[in-house]
Every structure is written in structure tokens, then in C-alpha cells.
N, C-alpha and C positions, 0 to 999 in steps of 0.2 A: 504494500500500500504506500504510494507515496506521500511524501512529509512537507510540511508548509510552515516556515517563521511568520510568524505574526509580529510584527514591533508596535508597540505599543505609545504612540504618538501624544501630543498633549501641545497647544499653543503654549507659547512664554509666559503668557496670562491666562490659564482656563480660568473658565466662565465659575464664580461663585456657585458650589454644590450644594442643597437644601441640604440642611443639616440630618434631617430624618435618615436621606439616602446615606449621607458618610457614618452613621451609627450603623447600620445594616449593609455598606459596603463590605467589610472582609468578609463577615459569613456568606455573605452571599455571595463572592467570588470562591471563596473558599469549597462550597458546595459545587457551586459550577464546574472547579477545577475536579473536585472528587467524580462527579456524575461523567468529564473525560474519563480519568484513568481507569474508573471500575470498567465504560466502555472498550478500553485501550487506544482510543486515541489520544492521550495526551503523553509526548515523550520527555519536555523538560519546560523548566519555566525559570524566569528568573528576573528580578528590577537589576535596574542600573545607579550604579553610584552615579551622584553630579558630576562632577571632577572627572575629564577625558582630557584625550592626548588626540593631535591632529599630527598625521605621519604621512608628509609627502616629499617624493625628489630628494631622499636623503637628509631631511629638516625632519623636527619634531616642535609643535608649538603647543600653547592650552588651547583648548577649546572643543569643539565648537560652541559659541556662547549663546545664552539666552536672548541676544538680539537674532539670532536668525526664526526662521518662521514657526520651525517647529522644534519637538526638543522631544528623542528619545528617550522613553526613560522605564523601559523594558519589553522581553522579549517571550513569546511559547512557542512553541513548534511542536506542532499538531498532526496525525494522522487521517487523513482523508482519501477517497477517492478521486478529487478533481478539488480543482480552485473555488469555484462556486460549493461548495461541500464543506470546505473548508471554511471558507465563508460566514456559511452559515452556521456553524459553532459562536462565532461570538457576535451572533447580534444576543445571546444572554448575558455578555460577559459585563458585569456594575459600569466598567467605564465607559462602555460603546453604549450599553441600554440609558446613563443613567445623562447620558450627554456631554459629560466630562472629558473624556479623549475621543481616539480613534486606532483604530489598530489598522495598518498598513501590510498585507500578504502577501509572500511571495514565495512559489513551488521550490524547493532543494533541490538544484539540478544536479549538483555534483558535491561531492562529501569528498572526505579523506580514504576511503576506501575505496574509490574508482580508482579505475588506472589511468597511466599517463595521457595516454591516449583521446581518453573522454576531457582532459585537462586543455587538449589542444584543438580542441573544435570550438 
């Protein structure tokens, strides 16, 4: 079954959450995550610290900062059978349902276990 990142997106300023939602956001993500794995689609999940490294052309700088549009700030990868599939996993997830972020997918084409070959296509 092929595997899909989801990042987990957020403006520099999200929109003020009603409070009711942030008291009942982790259980309710928390469940959400459980009702994947008992599925078996969910293979990992994790937030991102703030503080990142920008690594180009043999330079390392900070950032990238909260001036730009959006700002990752974690990631799951998911088991589906297609992109729309996948998809559709987190329109339940608190921060897509609750308006707060957005999660941005995209299919794993290639991992550390292909070989060279599929590296060079």
C-alpha cells in the first residue's frame, strides 16, 4: 500500500481557536491518531521544533522564519491506497476540521530502500 506525508501547515498568524475546540483538541486528535493505527494506516507522526537550519550551495543559515507565508510545524505519513484516500483521512484531523491549519500531501515516491536506479529517474 503506498505511503503519503502529510505536513502539517499553519499561517505565521493562525486565526484565534475557540477555546472549547483547544480543551478537546489532543483527545480528539489523539483518538483520531489511535482509530489510524488500530486501522494500520498510520506509520509515524511527529511536531517540529521552531528553530530550523536552511542548507543551500554549501551555506547553512536560520531559518526559515515566520515572515514567510506559511510555517511547518509537523508531519504523519499515512497509509492509503491513492492521494484522494489519503486525503480523506484528515478532513477529521482537530486542525484541518477545526480551521486552525492545513495539512499539505504528498505520495512517497522513493525511500531509502529503492535502489539507485529509481534515484535516477
Amino acid at each position: 500500500m503506498p505511503t503519503f506525508a502529510a505536513f502539517m501547515v499553519f499561517p505565521p498568524e493562525p486565526p484565534e481557536p475557540d477555546p472549547r475546540l483547544v480543551e478537546s483538541g489532543i483527545d480528539r486528535y489523539l483518538a483520531w491518531q489511535e482509530e489510524l493505527r488500530a486501522a494500520g494506516r498510520l506509520v509515524t507522526a511527529a511536531g517540529l521544533a521552531p528553530d530550523s537550519r536552511v542548507v543551500h550551495a554549501g551555506s547553512v543559515t536560520n531559518g526559515p522564519f515566520t515572515e514567510s507565508s506559511e510555517v511547518i510545524a509537523g508531519y504523519i505519513v499515512v497509509r492509503a491506497d491513492n492521494l484522494d484516500e489519503a486525503a480523506k483521512l484528515f478532513l477529521r484531523h482537530p486542525i484541518a476540521e477545526d480551521g486552525i491549519g492545513r495539512f499539505v500531501l504528498h505520495e512517497i515516491a522513493l525511500t531509502d530502500h529503492d535502489a539507485r536506479e529509481a534515484h535516477l529517474r
